[in-house]
C-alpha positions in Angstrom: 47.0 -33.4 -47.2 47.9 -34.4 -43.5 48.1 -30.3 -42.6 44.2 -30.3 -44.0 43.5 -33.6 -41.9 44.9 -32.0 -39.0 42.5 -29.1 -39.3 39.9 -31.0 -40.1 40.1 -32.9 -36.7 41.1 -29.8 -34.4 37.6 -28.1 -36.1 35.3 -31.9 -35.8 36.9 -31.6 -32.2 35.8 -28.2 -31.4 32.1 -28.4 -32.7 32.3 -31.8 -30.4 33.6 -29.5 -27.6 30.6 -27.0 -28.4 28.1 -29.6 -28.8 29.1 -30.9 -25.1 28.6 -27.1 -23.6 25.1 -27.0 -25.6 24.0 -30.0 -24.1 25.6 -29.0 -20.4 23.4 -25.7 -21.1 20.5 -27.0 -22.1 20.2 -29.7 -19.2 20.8 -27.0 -16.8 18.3 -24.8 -18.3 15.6 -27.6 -18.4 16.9 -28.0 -14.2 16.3 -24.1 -14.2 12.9 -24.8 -15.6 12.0 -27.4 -13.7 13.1 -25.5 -10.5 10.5 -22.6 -12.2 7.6 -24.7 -12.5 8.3 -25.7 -8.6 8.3 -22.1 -7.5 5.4 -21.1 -9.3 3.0 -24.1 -7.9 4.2 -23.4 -4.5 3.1 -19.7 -5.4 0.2 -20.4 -6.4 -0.5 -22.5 -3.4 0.2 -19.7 -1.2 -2.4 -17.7 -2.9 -4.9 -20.4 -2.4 -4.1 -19.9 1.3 -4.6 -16.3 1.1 -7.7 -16.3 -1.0 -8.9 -18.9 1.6 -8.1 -16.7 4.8 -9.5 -13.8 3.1 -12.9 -15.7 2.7 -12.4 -16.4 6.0 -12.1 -12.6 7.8 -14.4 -11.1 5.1 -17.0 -13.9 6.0 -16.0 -16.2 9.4 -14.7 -13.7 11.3 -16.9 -11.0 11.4 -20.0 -12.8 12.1 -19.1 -12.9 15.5 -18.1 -9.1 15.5 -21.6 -8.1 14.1 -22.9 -10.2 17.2 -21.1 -8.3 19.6 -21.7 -4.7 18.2 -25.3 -6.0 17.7 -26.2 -6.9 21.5 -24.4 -4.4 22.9 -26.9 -1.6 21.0 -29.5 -4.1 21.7 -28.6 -3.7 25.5 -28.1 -0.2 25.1 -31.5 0.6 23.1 -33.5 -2.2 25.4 -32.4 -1.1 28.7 -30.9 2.3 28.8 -33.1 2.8 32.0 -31.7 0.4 33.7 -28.1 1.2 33.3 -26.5 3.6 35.2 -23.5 6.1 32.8 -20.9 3.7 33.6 -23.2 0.5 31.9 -23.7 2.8 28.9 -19.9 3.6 28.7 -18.3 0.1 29.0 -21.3 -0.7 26.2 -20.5 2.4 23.8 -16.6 1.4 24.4 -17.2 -2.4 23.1 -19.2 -1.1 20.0 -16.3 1.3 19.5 -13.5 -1.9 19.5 -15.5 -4.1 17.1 -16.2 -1.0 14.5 -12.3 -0.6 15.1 -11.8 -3.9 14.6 -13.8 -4.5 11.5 -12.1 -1.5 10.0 -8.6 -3.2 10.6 -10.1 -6.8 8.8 -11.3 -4.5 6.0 -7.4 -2.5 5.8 -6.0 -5.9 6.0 -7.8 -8.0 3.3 -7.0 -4.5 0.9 -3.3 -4.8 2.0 -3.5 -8.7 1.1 -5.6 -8.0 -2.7 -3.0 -5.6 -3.6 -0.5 -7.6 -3.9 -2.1 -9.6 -6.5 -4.4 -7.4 -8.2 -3.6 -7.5 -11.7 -2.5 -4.2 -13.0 -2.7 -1.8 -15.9 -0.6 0.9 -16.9 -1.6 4.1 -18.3 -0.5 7.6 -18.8 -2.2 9.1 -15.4 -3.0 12.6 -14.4 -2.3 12.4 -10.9 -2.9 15.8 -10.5 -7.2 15.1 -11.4 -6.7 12.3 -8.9 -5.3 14.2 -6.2 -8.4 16.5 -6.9 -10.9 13.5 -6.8 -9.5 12.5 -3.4 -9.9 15.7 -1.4 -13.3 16.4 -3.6 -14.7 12.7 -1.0 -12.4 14.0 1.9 -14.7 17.7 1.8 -17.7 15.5 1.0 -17.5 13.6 4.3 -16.2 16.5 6.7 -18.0 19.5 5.0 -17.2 22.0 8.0 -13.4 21.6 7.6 -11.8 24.5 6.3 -8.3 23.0 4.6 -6.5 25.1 2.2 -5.4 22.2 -0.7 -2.3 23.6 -3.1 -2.4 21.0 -6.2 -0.1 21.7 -9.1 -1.8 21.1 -11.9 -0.7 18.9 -14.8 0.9 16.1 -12.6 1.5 13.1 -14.7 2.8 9.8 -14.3 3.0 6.2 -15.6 0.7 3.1 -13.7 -2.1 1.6 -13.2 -5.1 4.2 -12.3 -7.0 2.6 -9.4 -3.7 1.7 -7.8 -2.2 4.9 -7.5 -5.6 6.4 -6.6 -5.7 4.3 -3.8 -2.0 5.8 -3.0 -3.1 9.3 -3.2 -6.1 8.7 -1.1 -4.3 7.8 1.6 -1.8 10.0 1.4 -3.6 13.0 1.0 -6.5 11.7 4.1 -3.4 11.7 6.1 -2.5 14.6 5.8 -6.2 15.8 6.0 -6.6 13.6 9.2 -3.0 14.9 11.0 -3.8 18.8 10.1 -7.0 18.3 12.1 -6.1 20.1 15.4 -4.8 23.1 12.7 -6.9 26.2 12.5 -5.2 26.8 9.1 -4.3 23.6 7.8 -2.6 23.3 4.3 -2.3 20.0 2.5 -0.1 20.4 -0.8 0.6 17.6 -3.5 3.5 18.9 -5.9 6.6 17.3 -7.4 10.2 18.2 -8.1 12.6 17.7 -11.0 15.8 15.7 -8.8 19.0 14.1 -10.7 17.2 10.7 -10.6 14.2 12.0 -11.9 10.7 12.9 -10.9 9.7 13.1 -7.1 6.5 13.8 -6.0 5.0 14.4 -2.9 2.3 15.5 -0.3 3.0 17.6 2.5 1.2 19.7 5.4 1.1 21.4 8.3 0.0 18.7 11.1 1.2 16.9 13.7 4.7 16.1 11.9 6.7 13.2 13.9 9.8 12.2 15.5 12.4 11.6 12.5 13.8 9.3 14.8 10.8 6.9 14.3 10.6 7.1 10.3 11.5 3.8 9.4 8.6 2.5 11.5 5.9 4.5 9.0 5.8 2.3 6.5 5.2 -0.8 8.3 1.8 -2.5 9.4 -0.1 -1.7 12.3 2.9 0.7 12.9 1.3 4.0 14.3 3.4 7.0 15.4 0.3 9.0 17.1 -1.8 8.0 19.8 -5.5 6.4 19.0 -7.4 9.3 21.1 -5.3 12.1 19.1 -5.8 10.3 15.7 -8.0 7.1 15.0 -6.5 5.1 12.1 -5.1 1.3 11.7 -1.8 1.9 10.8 -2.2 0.0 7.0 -2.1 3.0 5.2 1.0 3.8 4.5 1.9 0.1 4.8 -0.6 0.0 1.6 1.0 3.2 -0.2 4.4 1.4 -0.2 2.8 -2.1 -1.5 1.9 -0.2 -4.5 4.6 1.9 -4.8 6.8 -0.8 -5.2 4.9 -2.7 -7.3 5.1 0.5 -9.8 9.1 -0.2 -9.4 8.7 3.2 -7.2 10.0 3.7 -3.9 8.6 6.4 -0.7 10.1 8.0 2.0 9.2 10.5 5.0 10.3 13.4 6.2 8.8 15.6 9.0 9.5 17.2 12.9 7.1 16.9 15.6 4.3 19.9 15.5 6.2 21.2 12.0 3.8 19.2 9.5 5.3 16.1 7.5 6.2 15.2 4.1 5.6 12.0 1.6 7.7 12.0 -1.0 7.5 9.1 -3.4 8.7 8.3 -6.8 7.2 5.8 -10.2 9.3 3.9 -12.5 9.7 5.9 -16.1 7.2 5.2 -18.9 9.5 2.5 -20.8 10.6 4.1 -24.6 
């Protein structure tokens, strides 16, 4: 009788113990919770701020832009006559900046949606979109002559619009940096590595320093000079956004005047 007491007691004393750890658990899961809620409202703040600055350069900002490019064509189309070549230069170079800069609002505010836009994952032929994207880039220089290698039957997992958006500027670099090419080549292939499927886009172009690689991923980070090629430097900055956001990853590699590579990667269609 007193050994089945003594059990008794050691066992009420152990679901006591337990009980105690429940209730330490659950009061630092409601903390955890709490913390959660916190984070999220301070997120969602943040987005307020963004989706109040984007207003802001889609509609504040470039008012006074269109102003400027405006009056200076208005100078230039009134009073040509009365400017000498120099007049009509400093004019033609002001119209030049705000179209430059009204690109760069317009790279910016896409870099900003990205990171929000909601997403929706499919099978993709990224092949077809590859395809699709040169298709526009013939469209809108129809005297280039640019030999495009696509391997057909390209597949992956994401959202469609996304990684359009990646292939498109992928592939118009390397249609922009094979420009000064009197055979350029612009290929979009993959390769079967340990860690799975790589893809990637490669040409014949300007190339770049290796040494300057971890700066081609970054905004506003351009490698080339404006005069040799014209571009914002958000592209790839954009490519990466998205990239990651498919739990993928991208990398360069290239050598100056020897063409460049892209290869980037997508997380695996889950089972």
């Amino acid at each position: 009788m007193a050994e089945r007491t003594r059990s008794l007691k050691e066992r009420t004393e152990r679901v006591e113990h337990l009980n105690g750890e429940l209730a330490s658990t659950l009061k630092n899961l409601q903390q955890s919770n709490r913390r959660l809620e916190q984070a999220m409202r301070q997120v969602e703040e943040t987005n307020e701020e963004l989706e109040a600055f984007n207003y802001s350069a889609s509609h504040d900002l470039r008012a006074p832009l269109r102003s400027v490019e405006g009056f200076s064509k208005a100078v230039l189309e009134d009073y040509a006559g009365l400017l000498d070549d120099k007049g009509k230069d400093f004019l033609n170079r002001i119209c030049r900046a705000t179209q430059q800069m009204g690109g760069l609002m317009d790279d910016l505010l896409r870099l900003s949606r990205i990171a929000r836009q909601d997403m929706t994952f499919f099978d993709l032929d990224l092949s077809r979109l590859a395809d699709d994207a040169i298709r526009q880039l013939r469209e809108i220089e129809p005297a280039r002559v640019v030999e495009f290698v696509c391997r057909p039957g390209l597949s992956g997992f994401g959202d469609k619009n996304l990684m359009a958006i990646v292939l498109e500027n992928l592939l118009g670099n390397a249609w922009k940096f094979t420009g000064k090419r009197a055979r350029a080549r612009v290929e979009f292939g993959s390769e079967s590595r340990a860690t799975g499927t790589v893809y990637f886009v490669r040409d014949n172009g300007a190339g770049f320093d290796m040494k300057l690689a971890d700066r081609l991923f970054g905004a506003f980070q351009r490698l080339h000079r404006d005069s040799d090629f014209p571009g914002t430097g958000v592209g790839l900055a954009t490519v990466r956004r998205i990239l990651h956001r498919h739990g993928g990853r991208v990398w360069a590699e290239g050598a100056v005047e020897q063409g460049a590579t892209i290869y980037f990667t997508l997380a695996e269609k889950p089972a």
